[in-house]
GUNUTI-69612 format. One record per atom (N, C-alpha, C): atom name; x, y, z. Coordinates in pm, 1 decimal, always signed. Layout:
BEGIN
<rec at="CA" east="X" north="Y" up="Z"/>
...
END
This chain:
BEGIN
<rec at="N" east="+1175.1" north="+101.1" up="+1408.1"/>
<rec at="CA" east="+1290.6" north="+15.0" up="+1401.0"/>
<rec at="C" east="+1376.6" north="+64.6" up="+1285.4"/>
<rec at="N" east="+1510.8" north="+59.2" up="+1329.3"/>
<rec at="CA" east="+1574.2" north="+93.2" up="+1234.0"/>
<rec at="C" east="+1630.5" north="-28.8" up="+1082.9"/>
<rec at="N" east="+1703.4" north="+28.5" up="+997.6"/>
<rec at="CA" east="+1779.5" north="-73.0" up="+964.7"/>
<rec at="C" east="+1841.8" north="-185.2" up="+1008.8"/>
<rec at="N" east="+1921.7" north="-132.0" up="+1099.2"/>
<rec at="CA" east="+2048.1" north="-216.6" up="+1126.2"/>
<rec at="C" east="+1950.2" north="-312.5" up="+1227.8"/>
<rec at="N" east="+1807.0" north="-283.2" up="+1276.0"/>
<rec at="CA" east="+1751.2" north="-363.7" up="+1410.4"/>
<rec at="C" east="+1712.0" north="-458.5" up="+1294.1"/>
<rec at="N" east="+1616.1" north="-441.9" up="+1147.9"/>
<rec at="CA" east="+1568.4" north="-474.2" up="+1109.9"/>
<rec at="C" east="+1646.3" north="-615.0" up="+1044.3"/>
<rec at="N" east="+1749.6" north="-587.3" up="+1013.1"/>
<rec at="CA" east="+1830.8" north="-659.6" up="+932.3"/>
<rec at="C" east="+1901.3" north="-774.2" up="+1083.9"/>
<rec at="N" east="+1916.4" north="-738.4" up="+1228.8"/>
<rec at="CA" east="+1905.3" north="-818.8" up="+1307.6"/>
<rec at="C" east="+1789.3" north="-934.7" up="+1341.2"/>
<rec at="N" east="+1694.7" north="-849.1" up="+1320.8"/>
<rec at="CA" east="+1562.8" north="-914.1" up="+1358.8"/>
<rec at="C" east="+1551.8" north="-1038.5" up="+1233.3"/>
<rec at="N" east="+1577.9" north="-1023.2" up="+1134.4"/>
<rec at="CA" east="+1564.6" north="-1072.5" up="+992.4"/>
<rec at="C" east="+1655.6" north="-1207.1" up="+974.4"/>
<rec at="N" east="+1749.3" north="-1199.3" up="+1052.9"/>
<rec at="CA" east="+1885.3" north="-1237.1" up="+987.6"/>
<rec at="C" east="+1840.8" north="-1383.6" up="+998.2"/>
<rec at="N" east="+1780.9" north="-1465.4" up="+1085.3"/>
<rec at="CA" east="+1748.8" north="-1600.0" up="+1045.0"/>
<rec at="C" east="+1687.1" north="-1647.1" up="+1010.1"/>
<rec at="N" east="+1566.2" north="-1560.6" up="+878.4"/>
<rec at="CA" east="+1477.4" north="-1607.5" up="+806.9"/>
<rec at="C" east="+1494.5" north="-1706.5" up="+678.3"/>
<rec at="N" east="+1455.5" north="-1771.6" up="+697.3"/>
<rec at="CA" east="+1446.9" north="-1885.9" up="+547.0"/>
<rec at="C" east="+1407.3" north="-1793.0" up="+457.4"/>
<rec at="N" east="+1469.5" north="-1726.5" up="+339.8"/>
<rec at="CA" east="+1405.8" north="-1604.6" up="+246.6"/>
<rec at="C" east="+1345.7" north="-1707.9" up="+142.3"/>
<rec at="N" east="+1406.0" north="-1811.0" up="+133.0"/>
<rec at="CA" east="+1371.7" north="-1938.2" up="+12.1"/>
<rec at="C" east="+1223.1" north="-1957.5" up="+42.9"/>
<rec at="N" east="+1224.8" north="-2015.7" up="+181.2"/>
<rec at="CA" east="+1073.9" north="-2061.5" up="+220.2"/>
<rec at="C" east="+963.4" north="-1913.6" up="+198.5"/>
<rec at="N" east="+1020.6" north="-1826.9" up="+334.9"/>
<rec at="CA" east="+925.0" north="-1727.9" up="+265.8"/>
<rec at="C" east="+905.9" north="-1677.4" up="+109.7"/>
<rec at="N" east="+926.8" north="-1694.8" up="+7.6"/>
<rec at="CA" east="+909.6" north="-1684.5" up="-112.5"/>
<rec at="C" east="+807.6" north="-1735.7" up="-169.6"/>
<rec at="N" east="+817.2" north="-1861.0" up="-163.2"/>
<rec at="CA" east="+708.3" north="-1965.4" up="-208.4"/>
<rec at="C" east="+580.7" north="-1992.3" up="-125.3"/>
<rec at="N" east="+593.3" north="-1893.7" up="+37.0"/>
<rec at="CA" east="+469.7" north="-1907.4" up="+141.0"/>
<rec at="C" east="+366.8" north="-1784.8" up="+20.6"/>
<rec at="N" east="+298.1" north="-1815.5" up="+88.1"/>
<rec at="CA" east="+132.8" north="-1703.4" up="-1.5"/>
<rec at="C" east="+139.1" north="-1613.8" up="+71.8"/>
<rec at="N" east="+124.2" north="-1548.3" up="+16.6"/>
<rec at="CA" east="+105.4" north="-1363.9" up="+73.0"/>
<rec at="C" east="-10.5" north="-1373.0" up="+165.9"/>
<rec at="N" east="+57.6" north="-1247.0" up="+297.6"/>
<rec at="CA" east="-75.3" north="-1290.4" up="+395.5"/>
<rec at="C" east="+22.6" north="-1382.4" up="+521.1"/>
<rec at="N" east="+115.5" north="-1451.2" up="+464.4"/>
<rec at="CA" east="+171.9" north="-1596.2" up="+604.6"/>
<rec at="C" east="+209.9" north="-1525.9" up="+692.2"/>
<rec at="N" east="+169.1" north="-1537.8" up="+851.0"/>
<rec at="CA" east="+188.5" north="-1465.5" up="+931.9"/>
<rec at="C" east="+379.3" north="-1566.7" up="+945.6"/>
<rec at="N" east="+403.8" north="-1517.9" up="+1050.6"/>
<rec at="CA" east="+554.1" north="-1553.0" up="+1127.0"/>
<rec at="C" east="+595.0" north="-1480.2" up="+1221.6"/>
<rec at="N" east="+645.8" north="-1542.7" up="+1307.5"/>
<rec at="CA" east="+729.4" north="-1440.4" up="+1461.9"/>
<rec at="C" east="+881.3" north="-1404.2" up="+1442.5"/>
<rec at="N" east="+901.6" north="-1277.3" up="+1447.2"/>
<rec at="CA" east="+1045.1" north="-1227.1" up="+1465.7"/>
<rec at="C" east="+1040.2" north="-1238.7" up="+1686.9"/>
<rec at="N" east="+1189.0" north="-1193.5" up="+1680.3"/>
<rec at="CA" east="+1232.8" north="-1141.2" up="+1822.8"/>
<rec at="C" east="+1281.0" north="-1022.3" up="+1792.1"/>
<rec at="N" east="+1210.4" north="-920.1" up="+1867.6"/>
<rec at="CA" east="+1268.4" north="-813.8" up="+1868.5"/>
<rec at="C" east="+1288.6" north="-732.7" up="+2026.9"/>
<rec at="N" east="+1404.2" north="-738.1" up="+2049.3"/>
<rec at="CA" east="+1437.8" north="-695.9" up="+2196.5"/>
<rec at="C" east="+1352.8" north="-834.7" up="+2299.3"/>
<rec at="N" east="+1377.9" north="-926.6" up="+2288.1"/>
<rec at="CA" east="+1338.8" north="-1016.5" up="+2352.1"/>
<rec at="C" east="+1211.6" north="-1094.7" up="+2360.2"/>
<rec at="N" east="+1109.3" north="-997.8" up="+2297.0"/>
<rec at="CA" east="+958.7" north="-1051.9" up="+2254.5"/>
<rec at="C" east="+930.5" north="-1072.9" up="+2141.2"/>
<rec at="N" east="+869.3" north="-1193.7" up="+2119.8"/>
<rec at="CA" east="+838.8" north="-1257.2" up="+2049.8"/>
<rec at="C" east="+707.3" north="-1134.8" up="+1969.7"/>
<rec at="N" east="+738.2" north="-1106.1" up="+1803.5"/>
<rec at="CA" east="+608.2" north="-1018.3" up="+1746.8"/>
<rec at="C" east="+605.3" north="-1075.9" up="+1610.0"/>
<rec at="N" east="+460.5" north="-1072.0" up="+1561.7"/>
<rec at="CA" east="+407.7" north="-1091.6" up="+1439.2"/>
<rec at="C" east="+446.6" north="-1037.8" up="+1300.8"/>
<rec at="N" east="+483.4" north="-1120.5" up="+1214.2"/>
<rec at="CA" east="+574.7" north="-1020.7" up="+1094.4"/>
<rec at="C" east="+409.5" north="-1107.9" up="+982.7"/>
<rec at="N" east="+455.6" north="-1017.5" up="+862.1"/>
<rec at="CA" east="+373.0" north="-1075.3" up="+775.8"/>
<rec at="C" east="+414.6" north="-1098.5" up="+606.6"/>
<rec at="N" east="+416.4" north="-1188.1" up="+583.8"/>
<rec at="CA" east="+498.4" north="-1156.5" up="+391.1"/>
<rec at="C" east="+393.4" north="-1082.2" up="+346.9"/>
<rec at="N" east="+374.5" north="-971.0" up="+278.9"/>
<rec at="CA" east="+311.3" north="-937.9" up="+231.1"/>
<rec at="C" east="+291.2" north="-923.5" up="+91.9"/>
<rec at="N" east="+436.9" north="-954.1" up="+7.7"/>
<rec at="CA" east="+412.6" north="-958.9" up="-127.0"/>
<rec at="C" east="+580.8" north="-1070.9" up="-195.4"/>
<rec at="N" east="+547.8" north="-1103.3" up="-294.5"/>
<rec at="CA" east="+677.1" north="-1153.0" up="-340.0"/>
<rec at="C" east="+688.6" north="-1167.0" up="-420.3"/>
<rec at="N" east="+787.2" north="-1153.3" up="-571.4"/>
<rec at="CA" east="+792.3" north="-1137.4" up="-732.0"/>
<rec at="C" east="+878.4" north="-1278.1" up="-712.9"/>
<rec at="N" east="+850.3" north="-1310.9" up="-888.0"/>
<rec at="CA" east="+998.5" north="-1391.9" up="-917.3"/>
<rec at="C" east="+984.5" north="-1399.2" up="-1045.5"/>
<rec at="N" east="+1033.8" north="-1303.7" up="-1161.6"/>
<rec at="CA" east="+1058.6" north="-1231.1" up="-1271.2"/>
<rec at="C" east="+1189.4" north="-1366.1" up="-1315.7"/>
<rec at="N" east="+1156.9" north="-1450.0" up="-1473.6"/>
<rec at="CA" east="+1253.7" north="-1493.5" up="-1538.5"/>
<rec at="C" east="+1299.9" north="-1450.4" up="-1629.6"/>
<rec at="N" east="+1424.3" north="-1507.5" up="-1675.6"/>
<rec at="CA" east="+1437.9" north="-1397.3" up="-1815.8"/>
<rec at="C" east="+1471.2" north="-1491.2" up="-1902.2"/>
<rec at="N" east="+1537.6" north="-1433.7" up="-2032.6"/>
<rec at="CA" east="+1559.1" north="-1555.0" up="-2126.4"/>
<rec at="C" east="+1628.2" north="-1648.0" up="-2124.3"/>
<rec at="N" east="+1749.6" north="-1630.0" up="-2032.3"/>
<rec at="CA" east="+1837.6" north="-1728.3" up="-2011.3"/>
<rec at="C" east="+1830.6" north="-1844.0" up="-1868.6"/>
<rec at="N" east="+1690.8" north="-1830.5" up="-1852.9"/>
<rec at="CA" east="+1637.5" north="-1911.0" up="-1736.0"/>
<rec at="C" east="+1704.4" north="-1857.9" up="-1622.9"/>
<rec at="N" east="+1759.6" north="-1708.0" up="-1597.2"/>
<rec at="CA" east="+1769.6" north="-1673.9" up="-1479.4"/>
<rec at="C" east="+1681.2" north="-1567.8" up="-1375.2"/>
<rec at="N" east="+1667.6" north="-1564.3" up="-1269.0"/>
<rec at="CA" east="+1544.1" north="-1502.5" up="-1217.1"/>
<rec at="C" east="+1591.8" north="-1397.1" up="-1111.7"/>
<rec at="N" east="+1498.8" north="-1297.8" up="-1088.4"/>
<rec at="CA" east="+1509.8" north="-1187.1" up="-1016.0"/>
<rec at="C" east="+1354.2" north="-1222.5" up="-889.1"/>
<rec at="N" east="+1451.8" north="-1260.9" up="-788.1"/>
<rec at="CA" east="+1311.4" north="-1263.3" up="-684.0"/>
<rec at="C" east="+1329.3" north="-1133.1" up="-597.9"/>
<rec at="N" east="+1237.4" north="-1095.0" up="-511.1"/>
<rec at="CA" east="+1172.6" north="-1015.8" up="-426.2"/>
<rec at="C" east="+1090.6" north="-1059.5" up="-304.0"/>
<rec at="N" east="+1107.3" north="-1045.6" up="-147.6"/>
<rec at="CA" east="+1037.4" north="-1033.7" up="-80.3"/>
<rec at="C" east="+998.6" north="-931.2" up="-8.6"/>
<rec at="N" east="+878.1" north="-922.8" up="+51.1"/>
<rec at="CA" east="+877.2" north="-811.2" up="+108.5"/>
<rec at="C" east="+748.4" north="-831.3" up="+234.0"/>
<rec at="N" east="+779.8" north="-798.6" up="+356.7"/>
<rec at="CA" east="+745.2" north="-849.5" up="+505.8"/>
<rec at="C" east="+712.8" north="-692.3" up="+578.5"/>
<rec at="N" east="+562.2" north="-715.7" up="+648.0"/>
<rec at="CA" east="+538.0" north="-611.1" up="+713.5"/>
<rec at="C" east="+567.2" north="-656.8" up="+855.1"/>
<rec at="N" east="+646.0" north="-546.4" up="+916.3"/>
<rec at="CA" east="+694.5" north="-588.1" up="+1095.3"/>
<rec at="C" east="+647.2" north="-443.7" up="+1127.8"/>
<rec at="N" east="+516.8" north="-437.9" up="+1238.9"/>
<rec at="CA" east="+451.4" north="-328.9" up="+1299.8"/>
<rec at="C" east="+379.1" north="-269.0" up="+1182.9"/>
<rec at="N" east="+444.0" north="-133.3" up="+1155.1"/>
<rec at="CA" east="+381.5" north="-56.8" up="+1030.2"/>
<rec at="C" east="+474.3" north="-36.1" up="+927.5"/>
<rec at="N" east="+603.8" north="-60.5" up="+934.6"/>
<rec at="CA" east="+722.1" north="-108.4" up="+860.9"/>
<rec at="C" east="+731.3" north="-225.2" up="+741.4"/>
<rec at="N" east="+734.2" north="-216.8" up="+643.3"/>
<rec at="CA" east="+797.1" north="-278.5" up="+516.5"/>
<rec at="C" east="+901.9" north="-251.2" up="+500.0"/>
<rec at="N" east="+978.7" north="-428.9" up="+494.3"/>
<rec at="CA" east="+1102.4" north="-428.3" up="+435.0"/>
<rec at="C" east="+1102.6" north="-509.4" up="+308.1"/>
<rec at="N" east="+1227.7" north="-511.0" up="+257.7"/>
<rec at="CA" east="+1229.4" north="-576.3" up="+99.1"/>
<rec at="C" east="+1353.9" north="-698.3" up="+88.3"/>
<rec at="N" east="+1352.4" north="-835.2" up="+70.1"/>
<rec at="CA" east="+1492.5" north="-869.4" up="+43.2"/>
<rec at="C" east="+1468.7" north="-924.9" up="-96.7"/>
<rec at="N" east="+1563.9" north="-848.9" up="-160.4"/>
<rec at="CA" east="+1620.0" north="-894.9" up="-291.9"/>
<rec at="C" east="+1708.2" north="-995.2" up="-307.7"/>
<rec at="N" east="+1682.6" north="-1100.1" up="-476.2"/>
<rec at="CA" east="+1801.1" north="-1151.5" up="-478.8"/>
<rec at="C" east="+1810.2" north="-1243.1" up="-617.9"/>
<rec at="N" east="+1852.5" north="-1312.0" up="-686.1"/>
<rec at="CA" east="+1877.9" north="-1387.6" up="-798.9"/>
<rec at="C" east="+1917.1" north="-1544.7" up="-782.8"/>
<rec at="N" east="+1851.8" north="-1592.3" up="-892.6"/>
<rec at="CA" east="+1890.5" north="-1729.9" up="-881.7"/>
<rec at="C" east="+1936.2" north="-1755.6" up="-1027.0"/>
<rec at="N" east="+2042.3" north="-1823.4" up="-1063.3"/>
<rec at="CA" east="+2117.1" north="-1843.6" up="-1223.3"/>
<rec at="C" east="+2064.3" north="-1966.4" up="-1237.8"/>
<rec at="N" east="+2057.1" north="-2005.3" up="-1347.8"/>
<rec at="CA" east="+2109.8" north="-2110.0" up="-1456.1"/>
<rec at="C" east="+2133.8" north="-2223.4" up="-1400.2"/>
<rec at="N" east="+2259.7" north="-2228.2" up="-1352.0"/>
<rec at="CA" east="+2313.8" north="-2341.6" up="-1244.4"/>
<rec at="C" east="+2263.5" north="-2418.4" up="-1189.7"/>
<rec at="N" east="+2197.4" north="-2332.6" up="-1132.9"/>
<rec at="CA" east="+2096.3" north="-2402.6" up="-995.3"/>
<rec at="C" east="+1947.5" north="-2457.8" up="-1093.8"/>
<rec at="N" east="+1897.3" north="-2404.4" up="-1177.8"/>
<rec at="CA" east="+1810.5" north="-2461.8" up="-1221.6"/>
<rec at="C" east="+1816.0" north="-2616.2" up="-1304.8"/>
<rec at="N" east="+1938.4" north="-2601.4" up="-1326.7"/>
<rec at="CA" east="+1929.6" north="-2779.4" up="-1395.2"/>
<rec at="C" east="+1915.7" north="-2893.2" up="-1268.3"/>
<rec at="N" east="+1913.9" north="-2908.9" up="-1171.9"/>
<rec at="CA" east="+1875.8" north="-2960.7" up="-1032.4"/>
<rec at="C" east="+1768.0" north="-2927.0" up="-989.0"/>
<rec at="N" east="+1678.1" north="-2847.5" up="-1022.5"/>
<rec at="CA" east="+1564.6" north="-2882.6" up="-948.9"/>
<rec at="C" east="+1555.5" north="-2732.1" up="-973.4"/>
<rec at="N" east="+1451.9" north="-2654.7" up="-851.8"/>
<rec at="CA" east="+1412.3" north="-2551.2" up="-781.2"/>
<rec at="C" east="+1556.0" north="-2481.6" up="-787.7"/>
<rec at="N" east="+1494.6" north="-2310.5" up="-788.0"/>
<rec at="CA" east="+1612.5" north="-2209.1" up="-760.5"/>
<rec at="C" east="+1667.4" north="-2212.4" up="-610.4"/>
<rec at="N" east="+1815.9" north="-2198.4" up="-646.8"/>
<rec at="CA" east="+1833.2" north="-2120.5" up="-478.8"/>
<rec at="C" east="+1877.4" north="-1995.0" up="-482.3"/>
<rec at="N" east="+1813.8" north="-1899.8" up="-441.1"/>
<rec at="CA" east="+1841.2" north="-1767.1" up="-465.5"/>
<rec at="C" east="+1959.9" north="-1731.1" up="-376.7"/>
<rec at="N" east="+2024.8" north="-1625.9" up="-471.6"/>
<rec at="CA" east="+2120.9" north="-1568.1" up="-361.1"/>
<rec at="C" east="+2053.7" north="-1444.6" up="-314.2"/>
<rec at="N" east="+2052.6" north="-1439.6" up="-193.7"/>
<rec at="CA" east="+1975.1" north="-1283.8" up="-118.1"/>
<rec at="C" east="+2077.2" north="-1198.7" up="-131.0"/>
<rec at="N" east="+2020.0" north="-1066.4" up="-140.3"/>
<rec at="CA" east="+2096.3" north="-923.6" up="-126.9"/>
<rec at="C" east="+2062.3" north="-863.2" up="+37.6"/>
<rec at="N" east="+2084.9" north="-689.3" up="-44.7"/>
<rec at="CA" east="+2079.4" north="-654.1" up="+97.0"/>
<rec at="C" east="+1922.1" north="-645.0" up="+143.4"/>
<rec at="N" east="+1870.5" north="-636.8" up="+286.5"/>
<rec at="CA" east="+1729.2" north="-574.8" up="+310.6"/>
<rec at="C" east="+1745.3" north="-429.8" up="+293.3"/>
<rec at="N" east="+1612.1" north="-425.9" up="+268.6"/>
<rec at="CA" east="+1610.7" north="-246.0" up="+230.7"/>
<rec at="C" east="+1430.1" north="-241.5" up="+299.6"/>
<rec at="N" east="+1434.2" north="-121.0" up="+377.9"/>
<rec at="CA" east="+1323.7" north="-56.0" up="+399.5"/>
<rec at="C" east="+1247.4" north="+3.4" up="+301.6"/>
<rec at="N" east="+1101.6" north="-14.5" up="+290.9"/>
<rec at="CA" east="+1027.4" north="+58.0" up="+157.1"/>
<rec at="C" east="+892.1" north="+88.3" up="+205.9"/>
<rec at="N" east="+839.5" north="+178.7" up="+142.3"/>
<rec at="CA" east="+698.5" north="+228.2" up="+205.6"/>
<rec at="C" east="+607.2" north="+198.1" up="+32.8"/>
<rec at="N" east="+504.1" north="+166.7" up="+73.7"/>
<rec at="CA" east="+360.7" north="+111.9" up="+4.7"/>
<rec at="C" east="+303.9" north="+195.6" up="-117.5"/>
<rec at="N" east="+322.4" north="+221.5" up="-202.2"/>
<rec at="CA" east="+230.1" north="+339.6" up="-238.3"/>
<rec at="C" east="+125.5" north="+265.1" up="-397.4"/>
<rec at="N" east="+28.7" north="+318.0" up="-367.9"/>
<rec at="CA" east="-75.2" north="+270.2" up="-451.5"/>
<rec at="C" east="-114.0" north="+308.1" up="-547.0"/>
<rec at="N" east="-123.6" north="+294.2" up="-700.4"/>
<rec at="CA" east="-116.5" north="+293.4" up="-855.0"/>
<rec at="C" east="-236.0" north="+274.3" up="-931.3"/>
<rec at="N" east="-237.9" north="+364.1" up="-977.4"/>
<rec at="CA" east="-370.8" north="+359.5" up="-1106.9"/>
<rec at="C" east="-264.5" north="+297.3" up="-1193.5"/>
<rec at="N" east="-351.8" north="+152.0" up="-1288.4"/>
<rec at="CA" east="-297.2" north="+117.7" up="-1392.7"/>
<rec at="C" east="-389.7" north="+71.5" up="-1501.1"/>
<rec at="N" east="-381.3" north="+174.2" up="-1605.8"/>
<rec at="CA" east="-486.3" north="+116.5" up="-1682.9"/>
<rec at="C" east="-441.9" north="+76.2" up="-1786.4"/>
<rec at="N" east="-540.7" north="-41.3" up="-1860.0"/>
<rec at="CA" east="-491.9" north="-172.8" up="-1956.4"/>
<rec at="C" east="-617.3" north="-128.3" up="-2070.6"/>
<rec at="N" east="-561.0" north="-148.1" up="-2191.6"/>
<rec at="CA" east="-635.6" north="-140.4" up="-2280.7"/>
<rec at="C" east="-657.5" north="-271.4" up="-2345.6"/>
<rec at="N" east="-794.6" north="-308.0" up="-2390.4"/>
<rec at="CA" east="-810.2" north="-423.7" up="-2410.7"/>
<rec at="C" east="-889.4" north="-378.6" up="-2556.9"/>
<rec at="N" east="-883.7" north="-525.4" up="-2609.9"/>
<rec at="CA" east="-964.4" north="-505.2" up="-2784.1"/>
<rec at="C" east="-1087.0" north="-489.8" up="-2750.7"/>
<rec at="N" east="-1177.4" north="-458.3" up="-2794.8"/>
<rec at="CA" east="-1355.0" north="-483.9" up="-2767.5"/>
<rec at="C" east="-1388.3" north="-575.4" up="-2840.0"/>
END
């Protein structure tokens, strides 16, 4: 699937809800008329000092990962919960990290 299918297939997702679902939540896209299994597979939400935030989702459809980015200000936080504004989707592939932590003994 390309972009432009992906970002069709996508376009009426709750990005809010998927955010706060647990990694792992299955969900159905339509793609070309059949109904198929998507999966969140990961999601950030990075604050900073001025109580504004940088979220991230990111959804496996087939063997495909995509990513939607986006921010929530200030504003919105004196009312309650963020509402993020989404960016664009972007396609991304997986890759896996040695990270090592040094700890005191």
């Amino acid at each position: 699937m390309d972009l432009a299918q992906a970002n069709k297939v996508l376009k009426h997702i709750d990005w809010d809800d998927l955010l706060v679902e647990e990694d792992g939540a299955v969900f159905a896209v339509v793609i070309d008329g059949e109904a198929v299994l998507a999966t969140k597979v990961h999601s950030e939400e990075k604050e900073d000092a001025e109580n504004d935030r940088s979220v991230c989702v990111v959804v496996l459809i087939g063997n495909q990962h995509f990513r939607k980015e986006g921010w929530g200000g200030v504003g919105s936080h004196c009312y309650g919960d963020y509402e993020a504004v989404w960016g664009a989707l972007t396609e991304v592939t997986s890759t896996q990290k040695t990270i090592t932590v040094y700890e005191t003994v």
